[in-house]
Each structure stands twice: as C-alpha cells, then as structure tokens.
C-alpha positions in Angstrom: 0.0 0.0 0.0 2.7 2.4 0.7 6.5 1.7 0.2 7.5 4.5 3.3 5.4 2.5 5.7 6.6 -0.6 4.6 10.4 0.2 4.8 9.2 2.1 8.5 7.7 -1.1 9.7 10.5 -3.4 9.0 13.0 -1.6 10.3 10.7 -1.2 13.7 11.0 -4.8 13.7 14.3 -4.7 13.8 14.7 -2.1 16.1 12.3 -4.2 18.6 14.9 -7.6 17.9 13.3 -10.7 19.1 14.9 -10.1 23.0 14.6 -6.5 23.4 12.1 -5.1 25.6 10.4 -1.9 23.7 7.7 0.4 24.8 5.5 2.7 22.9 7.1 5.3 24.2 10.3 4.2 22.9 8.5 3.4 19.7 7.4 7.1 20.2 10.9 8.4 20.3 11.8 6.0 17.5 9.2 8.1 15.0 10.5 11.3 16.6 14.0 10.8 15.5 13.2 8.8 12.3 15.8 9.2 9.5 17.1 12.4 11.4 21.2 12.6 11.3 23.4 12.4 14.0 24.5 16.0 13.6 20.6 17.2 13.1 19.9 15.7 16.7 22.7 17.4 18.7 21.6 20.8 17.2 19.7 23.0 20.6 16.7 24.2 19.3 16.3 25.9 23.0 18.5 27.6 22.0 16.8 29.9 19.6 13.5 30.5 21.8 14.7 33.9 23.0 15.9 35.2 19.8 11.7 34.0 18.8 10.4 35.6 22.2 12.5 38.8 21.7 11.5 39.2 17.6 7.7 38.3 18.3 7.4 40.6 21.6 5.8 43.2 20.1 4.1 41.7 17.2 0.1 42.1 17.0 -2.0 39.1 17.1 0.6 36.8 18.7 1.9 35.9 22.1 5.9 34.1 22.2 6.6 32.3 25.4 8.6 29.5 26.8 6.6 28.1 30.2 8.5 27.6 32.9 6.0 24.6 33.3 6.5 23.5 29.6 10.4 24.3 29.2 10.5 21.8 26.3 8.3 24.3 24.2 8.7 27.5 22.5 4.8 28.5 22.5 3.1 30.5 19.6 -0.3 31.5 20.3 -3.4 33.4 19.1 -6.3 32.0 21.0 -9.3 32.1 19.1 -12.4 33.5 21.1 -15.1 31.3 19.0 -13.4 28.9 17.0 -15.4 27.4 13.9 -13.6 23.6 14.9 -13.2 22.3 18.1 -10.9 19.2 16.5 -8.4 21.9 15.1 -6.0 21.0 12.1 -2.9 19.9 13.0 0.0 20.4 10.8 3.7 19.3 11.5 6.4 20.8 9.5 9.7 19.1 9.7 12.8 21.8 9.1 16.4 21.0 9.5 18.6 23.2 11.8 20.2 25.7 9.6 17.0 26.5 8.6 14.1 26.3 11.5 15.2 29.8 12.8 14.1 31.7 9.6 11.3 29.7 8.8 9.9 30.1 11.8 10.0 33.5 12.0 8.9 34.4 8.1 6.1 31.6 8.9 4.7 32.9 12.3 4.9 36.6 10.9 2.4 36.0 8.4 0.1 34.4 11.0 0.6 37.2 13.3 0.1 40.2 10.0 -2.6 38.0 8.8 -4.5 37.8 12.8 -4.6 33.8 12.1 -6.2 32.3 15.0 -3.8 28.9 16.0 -2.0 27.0 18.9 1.7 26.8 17.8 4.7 25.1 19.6 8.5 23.8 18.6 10.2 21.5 20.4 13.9 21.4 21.7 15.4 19.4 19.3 15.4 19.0 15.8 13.0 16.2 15.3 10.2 15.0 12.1 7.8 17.3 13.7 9.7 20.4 14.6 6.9 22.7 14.0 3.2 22.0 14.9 0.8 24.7 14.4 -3.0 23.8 15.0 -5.4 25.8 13.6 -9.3 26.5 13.5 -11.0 26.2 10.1 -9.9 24.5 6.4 -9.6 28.3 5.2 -6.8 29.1 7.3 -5.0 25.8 6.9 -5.3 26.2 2.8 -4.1 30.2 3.5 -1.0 28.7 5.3 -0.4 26.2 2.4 -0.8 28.7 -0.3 1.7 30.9 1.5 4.2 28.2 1.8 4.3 27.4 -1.8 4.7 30.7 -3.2 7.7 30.9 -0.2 10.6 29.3 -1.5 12.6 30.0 2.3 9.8 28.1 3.6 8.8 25.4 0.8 12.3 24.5 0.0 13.2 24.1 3.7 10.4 21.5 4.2 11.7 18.1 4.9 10.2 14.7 5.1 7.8 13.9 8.1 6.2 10.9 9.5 5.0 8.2 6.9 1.8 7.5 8.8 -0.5 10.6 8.6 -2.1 12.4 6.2 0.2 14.5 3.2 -0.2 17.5 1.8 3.2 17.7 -0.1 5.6 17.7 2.7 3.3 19.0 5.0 1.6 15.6 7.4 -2.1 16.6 8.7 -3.6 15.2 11.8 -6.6 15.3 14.3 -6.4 13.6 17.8 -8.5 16.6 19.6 -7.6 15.8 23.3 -4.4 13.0 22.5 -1.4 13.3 20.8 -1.9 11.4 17.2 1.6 10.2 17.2 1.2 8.5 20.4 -1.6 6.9 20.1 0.1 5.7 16.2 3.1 4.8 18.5 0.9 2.9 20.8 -1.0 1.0 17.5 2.8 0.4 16.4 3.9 -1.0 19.5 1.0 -3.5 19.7 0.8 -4.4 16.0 4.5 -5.1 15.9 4.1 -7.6 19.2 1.5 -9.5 17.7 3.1 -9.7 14.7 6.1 -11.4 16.1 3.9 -13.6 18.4 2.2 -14.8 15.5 4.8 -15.1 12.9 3.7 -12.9 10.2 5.3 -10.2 8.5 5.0 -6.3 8.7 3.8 -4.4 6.5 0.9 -1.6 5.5 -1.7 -3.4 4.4 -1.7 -5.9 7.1 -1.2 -3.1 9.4 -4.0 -1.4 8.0 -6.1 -4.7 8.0 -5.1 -4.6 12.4 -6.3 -1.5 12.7 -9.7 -1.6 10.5 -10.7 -4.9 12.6 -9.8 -3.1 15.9 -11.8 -0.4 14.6 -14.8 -2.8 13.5 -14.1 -4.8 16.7 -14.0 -2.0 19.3 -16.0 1.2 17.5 -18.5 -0.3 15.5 -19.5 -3.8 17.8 -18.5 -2.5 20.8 -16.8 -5.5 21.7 -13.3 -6.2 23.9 -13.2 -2.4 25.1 -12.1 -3.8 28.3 -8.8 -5.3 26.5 -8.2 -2.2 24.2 -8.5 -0.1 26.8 -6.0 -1.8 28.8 -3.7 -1.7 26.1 -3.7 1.8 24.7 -5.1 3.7 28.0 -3.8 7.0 27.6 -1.8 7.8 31.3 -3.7 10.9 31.2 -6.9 8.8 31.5 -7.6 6.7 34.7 -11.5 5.4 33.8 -12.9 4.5 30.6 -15.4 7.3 29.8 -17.7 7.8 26.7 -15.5 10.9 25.5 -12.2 9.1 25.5 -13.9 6.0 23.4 -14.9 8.5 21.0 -11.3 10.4 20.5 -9.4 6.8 20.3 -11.9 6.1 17.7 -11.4 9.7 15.5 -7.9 8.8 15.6 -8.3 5.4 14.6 -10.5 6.1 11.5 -8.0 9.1 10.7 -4.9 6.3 10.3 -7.0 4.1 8.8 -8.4 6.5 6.2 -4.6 8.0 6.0 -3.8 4.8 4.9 -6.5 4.0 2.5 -6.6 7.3 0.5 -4.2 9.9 1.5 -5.3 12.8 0.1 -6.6 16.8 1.0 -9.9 16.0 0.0 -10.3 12.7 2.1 -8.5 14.6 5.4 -11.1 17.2 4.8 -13.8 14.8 4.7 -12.2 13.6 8.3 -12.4 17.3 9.4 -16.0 17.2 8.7 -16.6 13.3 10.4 -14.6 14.3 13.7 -16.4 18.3 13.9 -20.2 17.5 12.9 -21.9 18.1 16.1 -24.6 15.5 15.3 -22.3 12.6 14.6 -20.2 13.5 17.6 -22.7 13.4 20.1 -24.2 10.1 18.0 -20.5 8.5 18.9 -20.2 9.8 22.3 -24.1 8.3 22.7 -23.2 5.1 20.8 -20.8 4.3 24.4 -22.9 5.4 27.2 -24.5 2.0 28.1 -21.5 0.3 26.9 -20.2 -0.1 31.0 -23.1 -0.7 31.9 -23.7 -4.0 33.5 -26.0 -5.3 36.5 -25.1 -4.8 39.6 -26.5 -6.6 43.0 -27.2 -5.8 45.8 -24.5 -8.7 46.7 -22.3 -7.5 44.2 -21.9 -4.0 46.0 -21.0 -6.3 49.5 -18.8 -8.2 47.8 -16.3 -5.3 46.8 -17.3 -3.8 50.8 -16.2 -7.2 52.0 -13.1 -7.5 50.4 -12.4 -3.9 51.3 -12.9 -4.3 55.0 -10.9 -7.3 54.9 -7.8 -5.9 53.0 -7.9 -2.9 55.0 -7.3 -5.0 58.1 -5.0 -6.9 56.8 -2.7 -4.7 54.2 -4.0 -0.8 55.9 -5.5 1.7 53.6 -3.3 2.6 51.0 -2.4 -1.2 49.7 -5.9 -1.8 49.5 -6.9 1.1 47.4 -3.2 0.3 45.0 -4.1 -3.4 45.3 -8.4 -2.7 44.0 -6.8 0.0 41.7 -4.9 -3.1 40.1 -7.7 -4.9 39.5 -9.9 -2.8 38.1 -7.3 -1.4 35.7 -6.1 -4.6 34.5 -8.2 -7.7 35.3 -5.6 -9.0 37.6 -6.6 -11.0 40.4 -3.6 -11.5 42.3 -3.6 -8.3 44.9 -6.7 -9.5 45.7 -6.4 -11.7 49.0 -8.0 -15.4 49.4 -9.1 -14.8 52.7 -12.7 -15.5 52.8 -12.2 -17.2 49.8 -12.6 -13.7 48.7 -10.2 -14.0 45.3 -12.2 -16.8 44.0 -15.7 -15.0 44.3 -14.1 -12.0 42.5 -13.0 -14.8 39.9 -16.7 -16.3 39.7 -18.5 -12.9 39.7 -16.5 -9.3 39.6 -15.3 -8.2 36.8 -13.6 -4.4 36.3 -16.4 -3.1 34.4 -18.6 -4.5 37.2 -16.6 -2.8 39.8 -15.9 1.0 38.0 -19.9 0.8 37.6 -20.0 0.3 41.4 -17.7 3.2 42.0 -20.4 5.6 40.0 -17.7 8.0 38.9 -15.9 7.7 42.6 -11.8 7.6 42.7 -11.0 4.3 44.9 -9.8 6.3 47.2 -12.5 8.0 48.3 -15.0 4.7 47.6 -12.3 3.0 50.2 -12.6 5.3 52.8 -16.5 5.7 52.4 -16.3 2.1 53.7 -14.1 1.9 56.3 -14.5 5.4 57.8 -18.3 6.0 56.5 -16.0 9.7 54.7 -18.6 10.9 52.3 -17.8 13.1 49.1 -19.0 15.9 48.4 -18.8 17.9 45.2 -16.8 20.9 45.4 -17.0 23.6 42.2 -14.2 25.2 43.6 -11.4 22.5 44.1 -12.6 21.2 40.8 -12.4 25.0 39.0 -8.9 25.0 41.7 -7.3 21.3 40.4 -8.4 22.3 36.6 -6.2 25.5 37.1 -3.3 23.7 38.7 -2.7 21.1 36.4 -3.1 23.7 33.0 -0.5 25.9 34.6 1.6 22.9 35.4 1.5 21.6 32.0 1.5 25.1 29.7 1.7 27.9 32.1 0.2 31.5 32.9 -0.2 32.6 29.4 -3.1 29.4 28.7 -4.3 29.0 32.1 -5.7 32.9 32.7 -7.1 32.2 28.7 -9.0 29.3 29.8 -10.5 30.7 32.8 -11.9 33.6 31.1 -13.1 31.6 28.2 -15.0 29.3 30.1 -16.8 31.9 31.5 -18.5 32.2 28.7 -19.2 28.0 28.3 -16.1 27.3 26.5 -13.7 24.7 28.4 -11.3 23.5 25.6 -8.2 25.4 26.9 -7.7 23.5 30.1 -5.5 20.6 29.8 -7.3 17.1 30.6 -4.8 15.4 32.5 -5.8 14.0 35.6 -9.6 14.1 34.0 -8.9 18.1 35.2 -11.5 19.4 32.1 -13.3 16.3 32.5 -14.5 17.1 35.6 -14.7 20.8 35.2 -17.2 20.4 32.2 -19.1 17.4 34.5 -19.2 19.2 37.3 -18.8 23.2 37.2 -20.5 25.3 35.3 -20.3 28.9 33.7 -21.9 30.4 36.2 -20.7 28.7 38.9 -16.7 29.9 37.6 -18.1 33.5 37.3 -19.0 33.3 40.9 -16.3 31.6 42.3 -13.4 33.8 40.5 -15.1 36.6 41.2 -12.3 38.7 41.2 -9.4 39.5 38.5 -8.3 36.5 37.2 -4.8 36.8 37.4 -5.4 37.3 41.3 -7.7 34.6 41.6 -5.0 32.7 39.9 -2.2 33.7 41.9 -4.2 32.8 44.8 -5.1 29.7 44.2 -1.6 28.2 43.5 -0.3 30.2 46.5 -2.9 27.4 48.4 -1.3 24.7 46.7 2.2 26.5 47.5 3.2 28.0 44.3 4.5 31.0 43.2 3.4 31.8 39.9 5.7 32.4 37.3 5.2 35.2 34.2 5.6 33.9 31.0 8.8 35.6 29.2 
C-alpha cells in the first residue's frame, strides 16, 4: 500500500529484535527521531526561543513564550475566542537546523500580519515534527499552504515527516482533539508489531491497515473487547474509561486508517468534517454510554465492601486502594487476598467493568474510605475549578491558564489541559456560572491565589 510505511515497519522490527524489551514510548521516540542525522539531533533548538520571544514581543496578534511549566516548548499563540472547529488541524512541518530559525520567523509573521487564529509550539530538538501549528477552520489551513508554496525560504526548507499521517506535499495533517496522534500511532505500532512477532507474520501496511480496520470494526462499531483495548492503549492521562475518551481513540483510529487507505486533501477534509459535525459527535459519544453498563446486585456492592474491609485489616489503607486500583485497571486478580475465599468470588462474579460501575464516577480512594470510615464526598465547584487551574499551569503555564478561565466563562472549556480528567471534571461538574461566581475577582489574582494554596509561586511567561 505504501513503500514509506513498509520500509518504517521493518526496520521497527528490527529495532524491537526478538529479545529487546520496547515500549511505545520508545516506539514514540523512534518516530520522533526517524531518519534524522546524527549532527541534526545534537543541534539545541532551546537555544533559539529567546531570539523567537525577543523578535515576536511586540508583534500584534501573537503571544511568544517559553513556560517555565512546559520548558521543552517554545509557545506561539493566538487563542481564538469562538473557534469554527473544536478538533483543530494539526500540521507538522519538519525543518532541518540551519533552517528552523528563519522559517519560523517568516512563517509565524504571516500568521501574526494576517490575525490567524492557532496554537503553535516547537520542540527542543530538531525532530520530524519540529513545527506544529493547530489551527481552526480549512480556510486558514489552505491560507497557510498557499503561502508556503509561493515561499521558497519556507517550501524548499520543508523536509520529510512521518509516513503515517495524512500529506499535503511535505506538509503531514492530523486530528487527535484531546491526545497526541503520534502516540496513540506509536501505541498502535507498539502492539501491532508484538502480535506480529507472536504470531509469525510479516510487517507491512496493508496488514497493518487490516489490524487496525478490525480493531476499529471490533471495538468502535460492535462494541466489543473495550475492556482489552483499553488496557492496552489507556492514555496515562486517562484513569477510567469514559464515553469521550472512546470517542477520540476512535477519531484517531479512523483518521490512520483512512490515511492509509486514501491519503489525500480531499479525504483529510472529509475527516475534518466526520470528527467536527456536532450530530455525529454526540451520536459517537451516545453510541458508548450503556457500553459499562452491566447489572449490579445488591451482593455484588458487598462483595467489593467485604473485600475492602478485609484488605484494610490486613494490608492498611493505601495497599488496598493500589491493590483494588490493580484490579480494576487490568483484570488482575492476584492483589486481591484469598481470605474469605474472597479471590475466588471476584474470579466467579467481579469483573472491572462491574466494579468501576460500582464506584459511579468515585476515585477508589475515596469509595475506600466511604467504607471503612463512613468519609462521604461531596462535590466541590471550587477545588474542581482549583485542580483544573493547577494542572493547566503545570502543564502550559500562565499565558493558557488565565485564557482558559476567562473563556470558560463564557461556556467554553477547551483550553484547560485534561490530564488528571482536570477538564473532564470541570465540564461534569462546574458550570459557567458557577466559575463566574467563584473567581469573582481578576483573574490573574484569583489565579495567583489559588496556587499560592497549593504552595506555588506563579511564574510570568517571558
């Protein structure tokens, strides 16, 4: 189906060798560094951010910064106050050293002149996708593309990116919304390649392609062995399966897969349209809310109190919730103790769907301590509004955080980050109102304040 793929999949089974233990993140760094010289990956790329920051500070329509929370990056943003998709292109440009300096700067000057609404980053090091710039409807992207081609700085400077992905030229198109596409690829990579060398046969597209349609078929389409896929490609920024998670692996999925059927403008537009339409989105999302769904008895619930008293006594609070945690995250059985014969009656009738539908949305920890201690939950817009601020500041810094709090007064919750479930929640559990009351106050202060209570100083962007 496609030579570049082919040559990329033999030579990651290689790289694997029949006794080396891989990872997809290693898989991961494999793609970042693919075909990328010796002398191209010593070059410091950190280097340059200042000289960016410094040229950019006073240019209209775009903010240059380098997060003391996100030091790999070299941020490039123009938030967009309404944007017309909420799965934004994604576009990686590839640029060698001698060049990435300039072509930055000609290319982010003509966002910034032209008031291009997009969320922009570089990385440290000279990798295949040195430049990604996501932006918010097909005119823009086909604006940027037209520019490049009548730049020869920029259009000769463009070097080979990923083979998996969508091409325009030398440019590779994505859409992953809330994940990173080339993980989750690295993560498809990692497991096709194992079960190819389990089961003897050969790498190469189409059989790759053939994996990943029946996963798709399997998983998106039957709903069947979620349990399994999501045990092997769990994002670590997601700790329960939930309905929106389902529905992002599966864009991603049919993006590869159509990559690798047809890969073409037309047909990544047509993806575009599949992962923005409002009406098929919430059809997907839909589609998996009675998928966890299973009975639950009343003997069930005593069952997983039972085996939580008992394991309390015997192993204390915090093995139990690690040891239930275990379980429910990978169908293994043997934290759970064989007092009571307890083990084999979780064999016989719990299950880890069973038991996150007992939870209802509860962290073990908390579902532990309800039943030892009788400790109730309560929800909390604040601490939820509080933890959604902490870990967007962590990840991208002041700049993004003080945008997302004032756009989600106004319903809009895209620019907090999701790890730890932090936007999950928000969107779950806080709403516009409730943020306008509970800020209250200039945001930057409320800001300030709440990271002072988690014992932070905040940090202004350069």
């Amino acid at each position: 189906m496609n030579e570049k793929i082919d040559k990329l999949l033999k030579e990651l089974a290689l790289y694997y060798g029949d006794d080396t233990y891989k990872t997809s993140d290693s898989i991961y760094y494999f793609l970042t560094q693919y075909n990328i010289s010796k002398e191209e990956k010593q070059f410091d790329v950190y280097g340059l951010f200042p000289k960016w920051i410094d040229y950019f500070k006073d240019k209209p329509n775009i903010k240059v910064f380098n997060s003391p929370h996100w030091q790999y990056f070299c941020q490039f943003v123009n938030y967009p106050s309404n944007p017309e998709l909420n799965d934004e292109i994604k576009i990686y440009l590839h640029i060698n050293s001698k060049d990435i300096f300039e072509v930055a700067r000609i290319l982010f000057e003509y966002l910034s002149l032209n008031n291009i609404k997009h969320m922009s980053k570089i990385g440290s090091d000279i990798r295949l996708d040195d430049i990604v710039i996501r932006v918010y409807s097909k005119k823009d992207y086909l604006r940027i593309k037209n520019f490049i081609d009548r730049t020869p700085r920029i259009k000769d400077s463009l070097q080979d990116s990923f083979p998996i992905g969508f091409h325009d030229g030398k440019i590779n198109l994505a859409l992953d919304r809330d994940m990173s596409f080339n993980q989750v690829v690295s993560s498809y990579l990692y497991w096709y390649i194992t079960d190819s060398k389990k089961e003897g046969k050969e790498v190469s597209s189409r059989n790759f392609y053939n994996y990943l349609n029946n996963i798709y078929n399997q998983v998106f389409i039957n709903k069947q062995n979620i349990d399994l896929f999501f045990r092997r490609f769990k994002n670590k920024n997601y700790t329960e399966l939930k309905e929106e998670q389902l529905n992002n692996y599966q864009e991603i999925t049919k993006v590869i897969i159509e990559s690798l059927k047809n890969d073409t403008l037309e047909n990544y537009f047509q993806m575009v349209d599949f992962c923005n339409d409002k009406d098929l989105l919430d059809k997907r999302i839909n589609s998996f809310n009675n998928l966890n769904k299973v009975n639950i008895e009343q003997q069930d619930i005593l069952l997983v109190k039972e085996c939580i008293l008992v394991m309390g006594r015997k192993y204390g609070l915090e093995t139990t919730i690690t040891n239930l945690d275990i379980f429910m995250n990978t169908g293994n059985l043997i934290r759970i103790t064989r007092d009571n014969d307890l083990r084999g009656r979780f064999t016989r009738s719990m299950s880890p769907t069973k038991l996150k539908n007992i939870l209802n949305g509860k962290s073990m920890e908390m579902f532990v301590k309800e039943t030892i201690y009788g400790v109730k939950e309560q929800d909390n817009p604040k601490e939820t509004l509080d933890k959604a601020i902490l870990e967007t500041y962590k990840k991208y810094g002041l700049e993004q955080v003080t945008y997302a709090v004032k756009i989600a007064m106004d319903g809009i919750y895209n620019y907090f980050t999701n790890t730890n479930s932090a936007r999950d929640n928000l969107k779950r559990q806080v709403t516009s109102e409730q943020i306008k009351a509970i800020v209250n106050v200039d945001v930057l202060t409320y800001i300030n304040n709440t990271l002072q209570e988690y014992g932070i100083e905040m940090s202004k962007s350069r």
